[in-house]
C-alpha positions in Angstrom: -8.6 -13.2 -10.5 -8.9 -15.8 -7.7 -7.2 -15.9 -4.5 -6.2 -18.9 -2.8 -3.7 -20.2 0.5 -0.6 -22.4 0.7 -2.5 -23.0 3.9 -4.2 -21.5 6.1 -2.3 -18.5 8.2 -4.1 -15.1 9.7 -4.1 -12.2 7.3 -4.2 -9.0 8.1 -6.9 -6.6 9.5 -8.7 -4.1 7.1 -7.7 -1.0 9.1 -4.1 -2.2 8.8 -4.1 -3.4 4.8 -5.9 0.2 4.4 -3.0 2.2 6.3 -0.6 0.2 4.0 -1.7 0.8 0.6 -2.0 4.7 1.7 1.6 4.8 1.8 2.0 4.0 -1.7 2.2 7.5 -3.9 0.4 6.8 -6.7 -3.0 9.1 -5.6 -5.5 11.3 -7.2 -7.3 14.2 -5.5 -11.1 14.5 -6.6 -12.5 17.8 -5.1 -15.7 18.6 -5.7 -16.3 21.2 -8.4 -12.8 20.7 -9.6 -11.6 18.5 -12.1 -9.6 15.3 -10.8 -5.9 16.0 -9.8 -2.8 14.5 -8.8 -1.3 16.0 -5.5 2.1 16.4 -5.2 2.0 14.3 -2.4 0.5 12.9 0.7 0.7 11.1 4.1 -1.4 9.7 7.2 0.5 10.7 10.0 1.3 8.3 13.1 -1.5 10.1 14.6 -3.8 8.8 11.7 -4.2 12.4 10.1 -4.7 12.6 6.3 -2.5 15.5 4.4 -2.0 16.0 1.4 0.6 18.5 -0.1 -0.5 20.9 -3.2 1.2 23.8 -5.4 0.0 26.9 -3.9 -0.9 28.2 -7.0 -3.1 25.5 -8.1 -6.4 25.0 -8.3 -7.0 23.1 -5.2 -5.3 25.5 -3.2 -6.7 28.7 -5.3 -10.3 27.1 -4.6 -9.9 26.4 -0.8 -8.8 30.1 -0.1 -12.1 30.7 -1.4 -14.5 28.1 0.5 -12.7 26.9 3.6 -13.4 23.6 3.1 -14.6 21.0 0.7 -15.9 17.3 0.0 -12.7 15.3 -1.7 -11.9 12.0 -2.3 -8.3 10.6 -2.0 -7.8 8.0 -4.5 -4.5 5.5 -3.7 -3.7 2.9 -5.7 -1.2 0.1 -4.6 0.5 -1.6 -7.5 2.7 -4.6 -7.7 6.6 -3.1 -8.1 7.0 -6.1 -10.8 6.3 -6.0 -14.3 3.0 -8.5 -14.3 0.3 -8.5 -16.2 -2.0 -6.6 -14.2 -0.2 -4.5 -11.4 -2.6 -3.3 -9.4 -3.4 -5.0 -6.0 -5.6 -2.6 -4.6 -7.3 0.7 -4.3 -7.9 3.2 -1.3 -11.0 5.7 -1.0 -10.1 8.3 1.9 -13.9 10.4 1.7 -14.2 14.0 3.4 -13.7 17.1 3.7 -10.3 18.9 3.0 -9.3 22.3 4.7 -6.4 24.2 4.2 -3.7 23.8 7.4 -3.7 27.3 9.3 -0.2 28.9 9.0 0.1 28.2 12.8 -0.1 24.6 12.4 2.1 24.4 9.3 5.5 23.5 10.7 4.0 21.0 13.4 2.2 19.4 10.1 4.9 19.5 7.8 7.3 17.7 10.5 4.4 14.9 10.9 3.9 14.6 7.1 8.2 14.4 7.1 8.4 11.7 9.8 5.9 9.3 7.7 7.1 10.6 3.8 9.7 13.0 3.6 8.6 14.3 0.5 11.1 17.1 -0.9 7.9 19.6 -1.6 7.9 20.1 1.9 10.5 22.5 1.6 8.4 25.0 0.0 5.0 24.7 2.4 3.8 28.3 3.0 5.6 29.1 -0.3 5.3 27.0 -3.3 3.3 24.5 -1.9 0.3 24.5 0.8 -0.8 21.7 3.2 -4.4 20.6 3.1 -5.8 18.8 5.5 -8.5 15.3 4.9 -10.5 15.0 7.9 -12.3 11.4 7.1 -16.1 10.8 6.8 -15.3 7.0 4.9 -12.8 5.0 4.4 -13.4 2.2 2.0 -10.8 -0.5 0.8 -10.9 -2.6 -2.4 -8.5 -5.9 -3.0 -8.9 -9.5 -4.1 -12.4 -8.1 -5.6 -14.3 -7.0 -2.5 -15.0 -4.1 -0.6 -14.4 -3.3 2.7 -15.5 -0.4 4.9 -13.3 1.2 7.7 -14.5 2.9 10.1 -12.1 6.2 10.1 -11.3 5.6 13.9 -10.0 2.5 13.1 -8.0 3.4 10.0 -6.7 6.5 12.5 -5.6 3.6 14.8 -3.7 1.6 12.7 -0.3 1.1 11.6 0.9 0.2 8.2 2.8 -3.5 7.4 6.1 -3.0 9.3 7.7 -4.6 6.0 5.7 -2.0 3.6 9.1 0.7 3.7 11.5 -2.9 2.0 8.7 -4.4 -0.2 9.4 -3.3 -3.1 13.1 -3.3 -3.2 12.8 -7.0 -1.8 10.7 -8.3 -4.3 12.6 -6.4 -7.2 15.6 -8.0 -5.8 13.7 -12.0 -6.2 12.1 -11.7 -9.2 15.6 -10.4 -10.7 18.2 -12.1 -8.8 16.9 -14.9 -7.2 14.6 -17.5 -10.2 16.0 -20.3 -7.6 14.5 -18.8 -4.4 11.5 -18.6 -6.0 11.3 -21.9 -7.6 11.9 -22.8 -3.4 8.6 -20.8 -2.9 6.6 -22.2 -5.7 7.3 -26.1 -4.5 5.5 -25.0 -1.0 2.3 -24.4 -3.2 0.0 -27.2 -2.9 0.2 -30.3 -5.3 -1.9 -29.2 -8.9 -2.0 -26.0 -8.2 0.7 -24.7 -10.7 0.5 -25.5 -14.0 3.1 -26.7 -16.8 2.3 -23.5 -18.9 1.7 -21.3 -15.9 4.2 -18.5 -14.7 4.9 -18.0 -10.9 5.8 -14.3 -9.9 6.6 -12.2 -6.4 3.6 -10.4 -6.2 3.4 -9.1 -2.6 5.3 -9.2 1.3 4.0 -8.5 4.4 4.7 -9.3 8.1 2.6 -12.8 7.2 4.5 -14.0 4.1 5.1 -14.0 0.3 2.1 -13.4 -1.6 2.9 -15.3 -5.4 1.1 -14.2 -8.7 0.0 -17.0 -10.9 -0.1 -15.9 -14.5 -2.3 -18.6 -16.4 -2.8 -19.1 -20.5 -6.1 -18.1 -19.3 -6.3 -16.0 -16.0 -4.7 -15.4 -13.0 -4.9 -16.4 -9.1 -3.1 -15.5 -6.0 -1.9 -17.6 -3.6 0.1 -17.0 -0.2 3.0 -19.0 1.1 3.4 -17.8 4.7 5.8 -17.1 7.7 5.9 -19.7 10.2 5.4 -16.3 12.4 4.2 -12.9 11.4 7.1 -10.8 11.6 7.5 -7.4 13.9 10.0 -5.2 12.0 12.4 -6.0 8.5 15.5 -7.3 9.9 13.3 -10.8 10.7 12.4 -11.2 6.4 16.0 -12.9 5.9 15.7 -15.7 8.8 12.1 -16.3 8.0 12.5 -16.6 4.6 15.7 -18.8 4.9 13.3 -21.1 7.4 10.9 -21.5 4.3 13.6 -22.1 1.8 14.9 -24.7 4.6 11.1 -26.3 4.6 11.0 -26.5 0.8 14.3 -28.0 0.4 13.4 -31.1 2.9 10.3 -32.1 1.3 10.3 -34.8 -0.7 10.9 -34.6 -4.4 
């Protein structure tokens, strides 16, 4: 897979791509000792805290009651929310050491856990379910076929895309609804770059633009058409993305 421009724009920061994809809820827990599991959920809190949200009878939890804390990896995967032909955009290692919550910090966790994913198995924290708590050694961050490494006070300080919450539903909604939208968003692509046999899909949004999928007889590459500004929250996607559609429509056939 290739990646490739519309032309040139600024992209965003590691730290801030990495805080993204860990909102995404596909995730598997590897402790060590243990065999690989999926938690029932998880969450970096505003204050840049990894938690992650087990059955209390489970072996995570049954093992941590035992040895106070051990070395895990956090595995997140962020995958396209469109049927393409390979959905996965990138991966997330949170590395370190994972420690039950005390029962005095349990509510205060469980309402910062809420305010970023308010996951339903909180209900049951202290009960059914027990808080663990990640505290980072390394944060590493795959995409576009490289790796990058984050150091955990900058992954802490970050803040996810302020588009991630309406990606998916936005990008549903084009590649359902809207072929002519983006056929618009395909013509901005440079000259050559899209093939007669090729297939152009929404593959990603972020406060810097539409990220396309081209799906080749023989491979695939990504390209980006973007803003004419990065956006701040999700009530700017409509006007910005009418602005391109206005661009594409006054070129010349």
């Amino acid at each position: 897979m290739t990646t490739s421009a519309a032309r040139p724009g600024v992209l965003a920061e590691p730290a801030e791509r990495a805080r993204t994809v860990a909102c995404r809820l596909a995730a598997a827990l590897c402790v060590r000792g243990l065999s690989p599991s999926r938690p029932l959920a998880h969450a970096t809190t505003r204050s840049g805290q990894v938690l992650v949200l087990v059955p209390a009878e489970g072996e995570v939890a049954t093992a941590l009651a035992a040895e106070d804390d051990r070395s895990t990896v956090l595995l997140v995967s962020d995958r396209a929310p469109v049927a393409l032909r390979d959905r996965l955009r990138a991966q997330l290692w949170l590395s370190g050491w994972l420690t039950p919550v005390r029962p005095a910090g349990e509510r205060a966790a469980a309402l910062a856990f809420a305010d970023v994913h308010p996951a339903g198995d909180l209900l049951g924290v202290g009960r059914e379910t027990r808080l663990l708590r990640l505290d980072l050694a390394e944060v590493v961050l795959r995409e576009n076929g490289s790796c990058a490494e984050i150091a955990p006070p900058d992954y802490a300080a970050a803040r996810p895309d302020p588009l991630s919450g309406v990606e998916a539903a936005m990008l549903r909604h084009l590649d359902e609804d809207h072929p002519d939208v983006l056929a618009l968003l395909r013509s901005l692509l440079p000259a050559g770059l899209v093939g007669p046999r090729d297939v152009v899909r929404p593959l990603g949004l972020d406060r810097y633009g539409y990220r396309l999928r081209i799906e080749r007889p023989t491979g695939t590459a990504d390209v980006r058409v973007p803003f004419p500004h990065p956006l701040t929250c999700p009530g700017q996607v409509h006007a910005a993305t009418r602005q391109l559609l206005g661009t594409a429509r006054a070129r010349p056939c």
